[in-house]
DOLUMRO-580399 format. One record per atom (N, C-alpha, C, O): residue in one letter; x, y, z. Coordinates in steps of 0.1 Angstrom, whole numbers, plus 5000, padded with zeros to 4 digits. Example, Ala and Ser with C-alpha at 12.3 -4.5 7.8 and 13.67 -1.06 7.14 Angstrom:
A513249435078
A512349555078
A513249675078
A514249675085
S512849785071
S513749895071
S512950005079
S513450115080
//
This chain:
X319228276079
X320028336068
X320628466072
X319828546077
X322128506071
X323128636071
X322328736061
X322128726049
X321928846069
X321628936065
X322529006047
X323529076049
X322328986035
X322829026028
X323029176025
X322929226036
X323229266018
X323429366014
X322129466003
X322229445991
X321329526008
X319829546005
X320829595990
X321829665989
X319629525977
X319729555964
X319029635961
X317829645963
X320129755951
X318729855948
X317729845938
X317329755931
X317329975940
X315929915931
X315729875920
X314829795917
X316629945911
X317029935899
X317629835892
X317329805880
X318729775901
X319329665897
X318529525905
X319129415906
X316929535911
X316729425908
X315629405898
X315129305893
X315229535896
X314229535881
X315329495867
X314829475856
X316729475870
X317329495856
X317329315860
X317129255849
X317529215869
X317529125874
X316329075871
X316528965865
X315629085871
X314029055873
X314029045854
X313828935847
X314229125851
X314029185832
X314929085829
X314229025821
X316329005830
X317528905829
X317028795831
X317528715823
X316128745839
X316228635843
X314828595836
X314528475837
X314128665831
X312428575825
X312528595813
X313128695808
X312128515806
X312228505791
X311028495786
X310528385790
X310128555776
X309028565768
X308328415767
X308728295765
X306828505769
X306128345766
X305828345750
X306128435742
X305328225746
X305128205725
X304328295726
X303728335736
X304328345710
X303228435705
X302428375697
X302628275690
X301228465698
X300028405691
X299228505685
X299228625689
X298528485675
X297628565662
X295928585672
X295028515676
X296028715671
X294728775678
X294228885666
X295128945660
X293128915662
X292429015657
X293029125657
X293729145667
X293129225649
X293829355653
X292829375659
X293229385671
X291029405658
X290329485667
X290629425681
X290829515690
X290829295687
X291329295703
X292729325702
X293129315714
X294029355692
X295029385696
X295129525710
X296129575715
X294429545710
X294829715722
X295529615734
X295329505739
X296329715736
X296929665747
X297629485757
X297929435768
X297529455743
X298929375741
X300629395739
X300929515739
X301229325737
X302329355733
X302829295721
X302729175720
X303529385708
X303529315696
X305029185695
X306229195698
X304429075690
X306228965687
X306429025676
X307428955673
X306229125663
X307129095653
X306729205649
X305529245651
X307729315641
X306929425634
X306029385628
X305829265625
X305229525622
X304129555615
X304829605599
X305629705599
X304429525587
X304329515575
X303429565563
X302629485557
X303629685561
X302129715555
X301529665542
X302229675531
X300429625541
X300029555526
X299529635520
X298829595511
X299529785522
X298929905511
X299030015516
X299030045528
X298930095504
X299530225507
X298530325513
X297330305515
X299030415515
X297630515526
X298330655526
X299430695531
X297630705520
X296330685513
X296730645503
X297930685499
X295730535491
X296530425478
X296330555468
X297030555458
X295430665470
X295130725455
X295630885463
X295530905475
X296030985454
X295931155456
X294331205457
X293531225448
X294031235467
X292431265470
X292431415475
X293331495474
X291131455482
X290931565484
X290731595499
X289831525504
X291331705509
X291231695518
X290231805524
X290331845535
X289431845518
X288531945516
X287331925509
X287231825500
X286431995510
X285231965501
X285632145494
X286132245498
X284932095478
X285332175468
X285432175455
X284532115448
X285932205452
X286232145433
X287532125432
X288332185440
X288132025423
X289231995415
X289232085402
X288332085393
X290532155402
X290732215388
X292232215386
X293132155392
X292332285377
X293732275370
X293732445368
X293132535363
X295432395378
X295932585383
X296132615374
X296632735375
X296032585361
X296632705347
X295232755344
X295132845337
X294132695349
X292932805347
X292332885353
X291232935351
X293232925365
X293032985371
X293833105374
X293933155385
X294333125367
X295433235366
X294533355365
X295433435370
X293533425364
X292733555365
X291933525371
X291133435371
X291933635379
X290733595389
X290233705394
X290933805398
X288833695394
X287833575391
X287733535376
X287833595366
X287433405378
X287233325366
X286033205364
X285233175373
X285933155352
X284633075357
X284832965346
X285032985334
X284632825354
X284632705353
X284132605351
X284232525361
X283332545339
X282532485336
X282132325351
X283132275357
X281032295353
X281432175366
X280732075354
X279832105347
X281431935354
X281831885345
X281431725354
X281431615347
X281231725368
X281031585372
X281431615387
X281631725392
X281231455395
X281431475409
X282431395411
X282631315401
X283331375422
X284031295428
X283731265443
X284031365449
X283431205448
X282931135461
X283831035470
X284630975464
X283831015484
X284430895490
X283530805482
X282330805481
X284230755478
X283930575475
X283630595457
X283730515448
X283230705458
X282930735439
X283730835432
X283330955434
X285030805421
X285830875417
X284530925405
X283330885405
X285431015395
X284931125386
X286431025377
X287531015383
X285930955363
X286430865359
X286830875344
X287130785335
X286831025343
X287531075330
X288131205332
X287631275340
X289231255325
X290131335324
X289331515324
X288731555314
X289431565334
X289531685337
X290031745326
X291131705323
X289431835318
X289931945302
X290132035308
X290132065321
X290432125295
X290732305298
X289132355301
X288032325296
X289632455310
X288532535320
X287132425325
X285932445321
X287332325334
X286532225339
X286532235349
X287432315353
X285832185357
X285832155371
X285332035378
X284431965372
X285732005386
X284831885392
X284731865407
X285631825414
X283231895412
X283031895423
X283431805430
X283031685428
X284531825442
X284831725454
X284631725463
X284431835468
X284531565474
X284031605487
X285631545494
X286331475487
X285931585507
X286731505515
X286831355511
X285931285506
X288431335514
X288431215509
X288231135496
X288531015493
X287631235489
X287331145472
X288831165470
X289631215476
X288931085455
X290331075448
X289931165437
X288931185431
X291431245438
X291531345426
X291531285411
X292231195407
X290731355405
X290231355388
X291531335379
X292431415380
X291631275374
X293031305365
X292931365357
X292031355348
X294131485355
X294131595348
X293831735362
X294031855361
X293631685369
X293131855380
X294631845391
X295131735394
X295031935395
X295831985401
X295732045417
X296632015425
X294832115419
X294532155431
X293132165432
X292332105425
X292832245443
X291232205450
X291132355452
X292032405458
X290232425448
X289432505456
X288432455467
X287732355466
X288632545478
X287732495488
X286232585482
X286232695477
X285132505486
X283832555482
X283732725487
X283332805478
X284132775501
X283832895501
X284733025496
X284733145499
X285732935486
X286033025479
X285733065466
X286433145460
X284333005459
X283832995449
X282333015454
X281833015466
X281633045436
X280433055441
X279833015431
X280233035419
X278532915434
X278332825423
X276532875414
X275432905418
X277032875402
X276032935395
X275132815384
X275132815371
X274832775388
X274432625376
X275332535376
X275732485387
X275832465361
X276832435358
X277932505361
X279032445364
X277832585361
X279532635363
X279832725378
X278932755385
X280932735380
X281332805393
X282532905391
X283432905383
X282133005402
X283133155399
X284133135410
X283933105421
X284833145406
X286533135412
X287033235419
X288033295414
X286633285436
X287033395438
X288633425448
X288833515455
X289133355447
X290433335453
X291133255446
X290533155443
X292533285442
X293233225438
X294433125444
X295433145451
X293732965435
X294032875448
X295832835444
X296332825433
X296232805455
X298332795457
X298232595447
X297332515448
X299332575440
X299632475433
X299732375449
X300232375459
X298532285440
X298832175448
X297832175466
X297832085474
X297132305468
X296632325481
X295532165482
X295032085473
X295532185492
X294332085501
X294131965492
X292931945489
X295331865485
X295331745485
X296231685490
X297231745492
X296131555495
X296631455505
X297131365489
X296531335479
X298331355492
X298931235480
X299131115490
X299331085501
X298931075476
X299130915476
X300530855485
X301630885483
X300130765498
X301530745502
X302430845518
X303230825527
X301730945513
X301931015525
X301930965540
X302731015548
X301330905542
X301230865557
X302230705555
X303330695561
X301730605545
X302430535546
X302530435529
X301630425521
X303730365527
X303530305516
X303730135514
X304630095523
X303330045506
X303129915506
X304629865510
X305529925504
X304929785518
X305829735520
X307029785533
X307829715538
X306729915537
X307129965551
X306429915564
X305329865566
X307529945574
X308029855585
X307629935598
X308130045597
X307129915608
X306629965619
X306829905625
X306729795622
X307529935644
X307529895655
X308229825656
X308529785645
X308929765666
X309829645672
X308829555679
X307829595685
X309029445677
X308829335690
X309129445707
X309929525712
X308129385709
X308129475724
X307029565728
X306729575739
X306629625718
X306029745718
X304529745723
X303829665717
X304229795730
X302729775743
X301829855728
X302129965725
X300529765721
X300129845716
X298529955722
X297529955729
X299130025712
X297630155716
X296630135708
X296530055699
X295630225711
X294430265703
X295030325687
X294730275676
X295830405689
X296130455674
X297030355670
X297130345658
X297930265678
X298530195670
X297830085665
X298130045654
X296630005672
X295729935661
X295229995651
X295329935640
X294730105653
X294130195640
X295130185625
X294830165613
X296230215632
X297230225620
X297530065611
X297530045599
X297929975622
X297629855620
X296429765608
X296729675600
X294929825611
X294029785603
X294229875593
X293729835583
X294829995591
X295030105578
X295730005571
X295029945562
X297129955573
X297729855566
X297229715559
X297829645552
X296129715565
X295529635559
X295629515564
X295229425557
X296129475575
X296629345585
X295429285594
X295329335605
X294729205591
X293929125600
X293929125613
X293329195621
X294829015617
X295528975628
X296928995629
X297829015620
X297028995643
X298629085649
X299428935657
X298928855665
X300328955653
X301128855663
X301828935677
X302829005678
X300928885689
X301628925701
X301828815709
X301428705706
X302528865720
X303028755733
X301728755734
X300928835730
X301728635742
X300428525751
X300428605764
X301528665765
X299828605771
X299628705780
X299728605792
X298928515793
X300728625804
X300928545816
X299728545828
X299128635833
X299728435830
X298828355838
X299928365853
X300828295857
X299128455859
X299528515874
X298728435884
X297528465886
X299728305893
X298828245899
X299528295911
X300728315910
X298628325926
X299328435932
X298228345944
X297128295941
X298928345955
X298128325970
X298528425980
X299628495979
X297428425991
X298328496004
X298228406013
X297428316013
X299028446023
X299628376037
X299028436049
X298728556051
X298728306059
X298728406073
X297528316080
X296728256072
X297428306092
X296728266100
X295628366103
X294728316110
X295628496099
X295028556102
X294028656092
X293228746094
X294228596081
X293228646071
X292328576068
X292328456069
X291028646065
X290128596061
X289528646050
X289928766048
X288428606037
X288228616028
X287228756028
X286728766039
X286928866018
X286328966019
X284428926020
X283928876011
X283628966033
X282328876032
X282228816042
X281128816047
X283628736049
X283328616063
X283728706072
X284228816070
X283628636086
X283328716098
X284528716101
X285028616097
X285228776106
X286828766109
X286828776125
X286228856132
X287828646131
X287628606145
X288428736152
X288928826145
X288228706170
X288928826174
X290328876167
X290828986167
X290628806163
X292728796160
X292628806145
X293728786139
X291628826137
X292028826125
X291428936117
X290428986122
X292028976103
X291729106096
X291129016085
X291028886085
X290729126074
X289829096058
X291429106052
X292129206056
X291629026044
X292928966033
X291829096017
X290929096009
X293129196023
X293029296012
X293829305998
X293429365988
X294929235999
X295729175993
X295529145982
X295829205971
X294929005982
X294528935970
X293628995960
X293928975949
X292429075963
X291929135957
X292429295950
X291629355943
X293629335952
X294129435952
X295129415939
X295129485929
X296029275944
X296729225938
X296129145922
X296729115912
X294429105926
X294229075909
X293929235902
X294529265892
X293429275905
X293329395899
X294629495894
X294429595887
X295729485898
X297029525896
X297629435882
X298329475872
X297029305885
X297629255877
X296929255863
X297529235852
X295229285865
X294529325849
X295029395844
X295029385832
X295929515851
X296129635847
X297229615839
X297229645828
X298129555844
X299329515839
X299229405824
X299929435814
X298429325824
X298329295812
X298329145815
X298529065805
X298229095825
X298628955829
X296928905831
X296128995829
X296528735835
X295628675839
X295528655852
X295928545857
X294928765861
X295128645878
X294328535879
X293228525874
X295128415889
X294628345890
X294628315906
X295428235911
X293628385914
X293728385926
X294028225934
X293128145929
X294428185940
X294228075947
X293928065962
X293827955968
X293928195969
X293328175983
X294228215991
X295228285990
X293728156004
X294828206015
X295428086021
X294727996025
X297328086020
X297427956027
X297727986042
X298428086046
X297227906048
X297927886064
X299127926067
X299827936057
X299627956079
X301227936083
X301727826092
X302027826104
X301627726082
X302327586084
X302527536070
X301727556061
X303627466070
X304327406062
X303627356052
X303727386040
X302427206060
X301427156044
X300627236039
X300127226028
X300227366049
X299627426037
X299727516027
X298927546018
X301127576030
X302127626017
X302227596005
X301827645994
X303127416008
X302927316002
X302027305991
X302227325979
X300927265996
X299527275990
X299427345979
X299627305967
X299127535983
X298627615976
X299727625964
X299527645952
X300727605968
X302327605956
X301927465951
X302027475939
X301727385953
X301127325942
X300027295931
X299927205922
X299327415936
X298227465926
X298727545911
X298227585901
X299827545915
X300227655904
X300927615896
X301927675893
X300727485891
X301727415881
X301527495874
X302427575876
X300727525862
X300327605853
X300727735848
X300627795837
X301227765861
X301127915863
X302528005851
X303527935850
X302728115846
X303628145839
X304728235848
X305928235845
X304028325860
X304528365871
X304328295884
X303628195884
X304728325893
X304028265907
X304328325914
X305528355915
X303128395925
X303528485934
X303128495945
X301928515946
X303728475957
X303028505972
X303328625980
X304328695979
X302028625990
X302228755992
X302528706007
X302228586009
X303128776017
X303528746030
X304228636031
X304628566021
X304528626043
X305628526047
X306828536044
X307628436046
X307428676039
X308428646029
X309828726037
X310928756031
X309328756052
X310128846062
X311228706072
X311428596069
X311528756082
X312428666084
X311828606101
X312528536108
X310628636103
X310028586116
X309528416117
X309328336108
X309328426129
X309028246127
X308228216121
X308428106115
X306828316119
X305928226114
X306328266093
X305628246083
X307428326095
X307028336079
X307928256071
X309128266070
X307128156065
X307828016061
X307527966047
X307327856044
X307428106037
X307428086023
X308928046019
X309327946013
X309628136024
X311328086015
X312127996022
X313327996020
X311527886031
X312327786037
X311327666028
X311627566022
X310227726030
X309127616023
X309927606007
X310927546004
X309127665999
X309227675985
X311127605983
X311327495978
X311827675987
X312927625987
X313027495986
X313527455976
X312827395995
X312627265998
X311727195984
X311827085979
X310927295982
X310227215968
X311027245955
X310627195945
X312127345956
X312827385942
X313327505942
X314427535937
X312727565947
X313227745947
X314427735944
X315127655950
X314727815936
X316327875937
X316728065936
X316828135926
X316728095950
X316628245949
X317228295943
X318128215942
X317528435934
X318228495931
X318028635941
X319228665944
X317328715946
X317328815956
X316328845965
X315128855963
X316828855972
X315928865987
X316329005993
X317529025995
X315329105998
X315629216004
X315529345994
X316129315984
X315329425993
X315629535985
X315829695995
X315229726005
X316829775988
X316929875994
X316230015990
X316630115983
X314329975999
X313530055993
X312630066008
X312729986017
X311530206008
X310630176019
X309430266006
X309630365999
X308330166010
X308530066016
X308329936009
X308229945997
X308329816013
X309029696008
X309929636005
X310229555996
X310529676017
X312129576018
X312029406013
X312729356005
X310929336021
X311329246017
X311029126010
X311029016014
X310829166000
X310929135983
X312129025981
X313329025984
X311128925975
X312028805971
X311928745958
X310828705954
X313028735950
X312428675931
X313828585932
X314928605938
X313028465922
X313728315916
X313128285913
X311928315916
X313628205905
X313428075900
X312627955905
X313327875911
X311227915904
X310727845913
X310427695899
X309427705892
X311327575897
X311427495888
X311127565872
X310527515863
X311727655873
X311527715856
X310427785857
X310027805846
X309527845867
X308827985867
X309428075878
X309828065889
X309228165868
X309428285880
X308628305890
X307428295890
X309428325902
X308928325917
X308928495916
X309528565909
X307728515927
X308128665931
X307228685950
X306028675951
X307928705957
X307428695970
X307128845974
X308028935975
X305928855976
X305729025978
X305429015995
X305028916001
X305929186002
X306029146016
X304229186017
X303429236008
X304029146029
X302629146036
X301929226040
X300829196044
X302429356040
X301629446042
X301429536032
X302329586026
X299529586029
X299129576020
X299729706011
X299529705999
X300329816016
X300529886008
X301629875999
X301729895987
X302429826010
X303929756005
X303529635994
X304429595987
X302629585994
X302829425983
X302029535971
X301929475961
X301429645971
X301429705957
X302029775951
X302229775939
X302529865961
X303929885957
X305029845949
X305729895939
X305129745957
X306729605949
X305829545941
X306229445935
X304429575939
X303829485926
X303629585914
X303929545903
X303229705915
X303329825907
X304829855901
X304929905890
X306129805910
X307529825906
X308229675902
X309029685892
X308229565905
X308629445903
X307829355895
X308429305886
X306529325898
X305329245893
X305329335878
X305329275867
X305429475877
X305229525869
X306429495857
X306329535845
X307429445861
X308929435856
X308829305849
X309329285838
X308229195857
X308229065856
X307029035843
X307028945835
X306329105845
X304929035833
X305429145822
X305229095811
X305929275822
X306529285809
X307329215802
X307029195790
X308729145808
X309129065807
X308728905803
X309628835800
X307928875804
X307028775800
X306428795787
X306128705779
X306328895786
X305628945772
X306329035762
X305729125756
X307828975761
X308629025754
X308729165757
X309229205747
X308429245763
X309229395763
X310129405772
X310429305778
X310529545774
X311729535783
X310829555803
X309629565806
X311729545809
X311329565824
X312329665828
X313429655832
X311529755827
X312129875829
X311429935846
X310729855851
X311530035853
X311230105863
X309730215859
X309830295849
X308630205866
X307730265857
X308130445853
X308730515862
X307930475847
X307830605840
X307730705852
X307030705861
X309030805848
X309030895861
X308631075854
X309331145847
X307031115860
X307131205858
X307231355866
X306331365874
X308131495865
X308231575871
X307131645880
X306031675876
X307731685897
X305931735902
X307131835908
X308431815909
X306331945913
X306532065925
X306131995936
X305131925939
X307232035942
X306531975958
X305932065968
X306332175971
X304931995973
X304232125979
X303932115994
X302932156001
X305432025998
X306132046015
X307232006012
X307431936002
X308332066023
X309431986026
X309431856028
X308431796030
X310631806028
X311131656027
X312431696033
X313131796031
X312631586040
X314031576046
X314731526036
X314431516024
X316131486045
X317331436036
X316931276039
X316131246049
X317431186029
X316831076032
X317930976036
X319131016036
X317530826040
X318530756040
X319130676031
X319530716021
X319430526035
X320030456024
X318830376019
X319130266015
X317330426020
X316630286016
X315930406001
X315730526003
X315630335989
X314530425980
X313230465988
X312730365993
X312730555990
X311630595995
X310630605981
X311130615970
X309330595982
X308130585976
X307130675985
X306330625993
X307330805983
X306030825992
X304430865986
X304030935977
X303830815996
X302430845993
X302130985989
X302331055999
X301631055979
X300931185980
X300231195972
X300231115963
X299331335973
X298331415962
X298931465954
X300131485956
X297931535938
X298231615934
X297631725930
X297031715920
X297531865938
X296731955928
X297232015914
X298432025912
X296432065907
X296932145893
X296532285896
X295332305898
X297432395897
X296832515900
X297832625888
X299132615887
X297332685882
X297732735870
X298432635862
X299632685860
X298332525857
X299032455852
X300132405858
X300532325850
X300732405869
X301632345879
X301132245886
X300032245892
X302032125884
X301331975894
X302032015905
X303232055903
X301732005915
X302232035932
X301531865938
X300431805935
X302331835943
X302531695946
X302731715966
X303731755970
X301831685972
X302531685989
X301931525995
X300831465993
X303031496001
X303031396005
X302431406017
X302531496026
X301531256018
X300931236033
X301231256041
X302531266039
X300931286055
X301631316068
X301431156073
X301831196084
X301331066074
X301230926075
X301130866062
X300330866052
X302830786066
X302730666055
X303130536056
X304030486050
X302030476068
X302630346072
X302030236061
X300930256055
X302730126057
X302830066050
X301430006050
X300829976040
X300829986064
X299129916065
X297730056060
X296430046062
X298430126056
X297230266052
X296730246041
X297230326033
X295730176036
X294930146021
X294530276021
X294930346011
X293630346032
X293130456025
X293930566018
X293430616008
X295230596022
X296330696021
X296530626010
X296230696000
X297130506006
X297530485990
X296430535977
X296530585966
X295130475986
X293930505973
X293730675973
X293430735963
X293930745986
X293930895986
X294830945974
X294431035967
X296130885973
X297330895964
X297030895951
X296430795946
X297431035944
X297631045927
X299130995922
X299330975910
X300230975933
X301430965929
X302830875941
X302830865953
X303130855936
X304330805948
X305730865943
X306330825933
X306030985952
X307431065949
X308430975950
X308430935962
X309330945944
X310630885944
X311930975952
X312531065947
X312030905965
X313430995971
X314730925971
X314930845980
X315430935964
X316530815964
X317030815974
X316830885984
X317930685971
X319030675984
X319830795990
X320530845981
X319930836001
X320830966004
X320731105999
X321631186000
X319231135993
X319031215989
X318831365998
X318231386009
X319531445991
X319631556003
X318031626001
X317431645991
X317731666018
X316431766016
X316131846008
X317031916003
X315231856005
X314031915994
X313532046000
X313332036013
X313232145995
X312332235996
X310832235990
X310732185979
X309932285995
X308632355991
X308932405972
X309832495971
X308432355962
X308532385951
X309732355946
X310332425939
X310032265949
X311432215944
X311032065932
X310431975937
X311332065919
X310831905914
X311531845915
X312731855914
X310531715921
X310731595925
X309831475915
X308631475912
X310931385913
X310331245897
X308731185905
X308431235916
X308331125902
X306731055909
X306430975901
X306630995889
X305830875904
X305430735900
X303930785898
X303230805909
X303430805889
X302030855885
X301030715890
X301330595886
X300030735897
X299230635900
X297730635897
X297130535896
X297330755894
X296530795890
X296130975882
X296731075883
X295430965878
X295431135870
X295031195879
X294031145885
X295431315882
X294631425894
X293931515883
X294431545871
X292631565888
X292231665883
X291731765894
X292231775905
X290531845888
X290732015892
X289632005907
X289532105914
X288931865910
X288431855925
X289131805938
X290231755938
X288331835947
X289131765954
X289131675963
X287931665968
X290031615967
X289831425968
X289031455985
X288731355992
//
């Protein structure tokens, strides 16, 4: 194959996001909704709060009795979470409330308790309380029949919370894709077996399910295939099922690597091979009979990489949201960087927090076979194409990998 024209990064995440289409959605509990993605907004079936209650513990009274102050207030009943005070509030009354109960009808505002002081039945009024202080009305947060969220939307902990507030059972989200994924190579072996003189432990695969829990997908490991032809074959035909399909190695242009001559022959239809990135140039996605293909290159830092940026592109996309580039957030750099070339750089680095400033310095080694240096990594600095040198304290965007805190690694 003629070397094509390396694609950037961006435009093959917008390729990747174009070409996969949402799996059906299905009705799950809101309590397992976290961290799904929603198919349809959210509808609320009641209002929140449904009644005018009390955001304080205190008394309920009515501000025209309280016009001199101090003053004193006959207490007249209680109001409680879950137990209202179920007759009309009179002139000079009170009625004891706690958080959360629903206001008395007939009372207007709340004294908070330590602004009163309580003598029997009745209570002395020693501050005079503002029209309307420390109650929560009815409707405030939300009301019967309003509309939340798009299709798309990755949900959270407070967005289920809000979800069962509305009073909604079950949530309709995408089905979550079934990631059936092998690696390649004559020379891997499983994590546990003895690995011959010529061969390494296949770090890969186990790297790669765990990438993919994260992401929101199902792995479904299938092993390691050989580098010959039937046994490609083979392992690609374990994955009928599969909603993605993904291999790792083979996907470079040497003899022994014989995923994209293979798969091809059984259906493949590529759409891009190569990307203009280090590291992980070479990155391949199609169409493999109506699932998405995605070929990550073989070495292990590189296939999490293009699986943290593409894989990550691909199973959002499967699950109705968009496939976007992950979230870039600002760091201080805390070395120089040269000027770069024409490929996106990703580099490995730390981060300390020192007065509130993230300082971000990149590894002094970042060969693509370095697991330790990735797992050492809080971030991967993004240097674009052609990017002119950097100074010491200069910000630079970073692919957050993990949270740094105040020890050190």
């Amino acid at each position: 194959m003629s070397a094509a024209p390396l694609l950037p990064v961006d435009d093959a995440i917008a390729r990747i996001g174009s070409a996969i289409s949402p799996l059906a959605s299905e009705q799950v509990a809101v309590s397992n909704a976290g961290g799904r993605i929603l198919a349809e907004s959210l509808t609320a079936r009641r209002t929140h709060p449904p009644f005018d209650g009390s955001a304080m513990d205190g008394y309920a009274v009515r501000l025209a009795d309280t016009v001199s102050i101090p003053t004193r207030l006959s207490v007249v009943g209680e109001s409680a979470a879950g137990r209202s005070f179920d007759k009309t509030l009179g002139k000079n009354e009170a009625v004891r409330i706690f958080t959360g109960a629903p206001l008395p009808v007939g009372a207007d505002t709340i004294v908070i308790q330590e602004d009163t002081k309580r003598d029997g039945d009745t209570i002395i009024i020693k501050e005079a309380p503002k029209p309307g202080q420390h109650i929560r009305r009815a409707g405030i947060d939300f009301s019967e029949g309003d509309s939340f969220f798009a299709a798309g939307r990755l949900l959270s902990a407070s967005d289920v919370a809000l979800a069962a507030a509305m009073n909604i059972p079950e949530l309709s989200v995408f089905k979550k894709p079934r990631i059936a994924f092998f690696a390649t190579g004559d020379e891997l072996v499983l994590p546990g077996e003895t690995p011959g003189p010529n061969q390494i432990v296949s770090s890969n695969s186990p790297g790669l399910s765990a990438l993919i829990t994260e992401l929101g997908g199902i792995p479904v490991d299938l092993g390691i295939a050989r580098d010959n032809e039937a046994s490609i074959r083979e392992y690609t035909e374990r994955a009928q099922d599969a909603d993605i399909l993904v291999t790792v190695g083979g996907a470079s242009v040497g003899d022994h690597d014989l995923v994209q001559p293979v798969l091809t022959s059984m259906g493949l239809n590529v759409d891009f091979w190569r990307i203009a990135m280090r590291p992980g140039k070479p990155l391949m996605f199609g169409d493999f009979n109506e699932t998405p293909f995605l070929g990550l290159p073989g070495n292990p830092v590189s296939a999490l990489v293009c699986g943290h940026l593409f894989l990550r592109a691909a199973i959002s996309a499967r699950q109705g949201a968009r496939a976007t580039h992950p979230p870039l957030v600002p760091v201080t750099l805390g070395a120089d960087l040269r000027e770069n070339d024409k490929r996106q750089d990703y580099l490995r680095a730390t981060i300390q927090i020192v007065d509130g400033v993230w300082t971000a310095t990149p590894l002094n080694r970042q060969d693509s076979s370095m697991l330790s240096a990735l797992s050492r990594s809080h971030c991967l600095l993004v240097r674009p194409p052609l990017a002119s040198a950097a100074q010491t304290g200069d910000i630079c965007p970073a692919v957050l990998l993990r949270a740094p805190d105040l020890s050190t690694d």
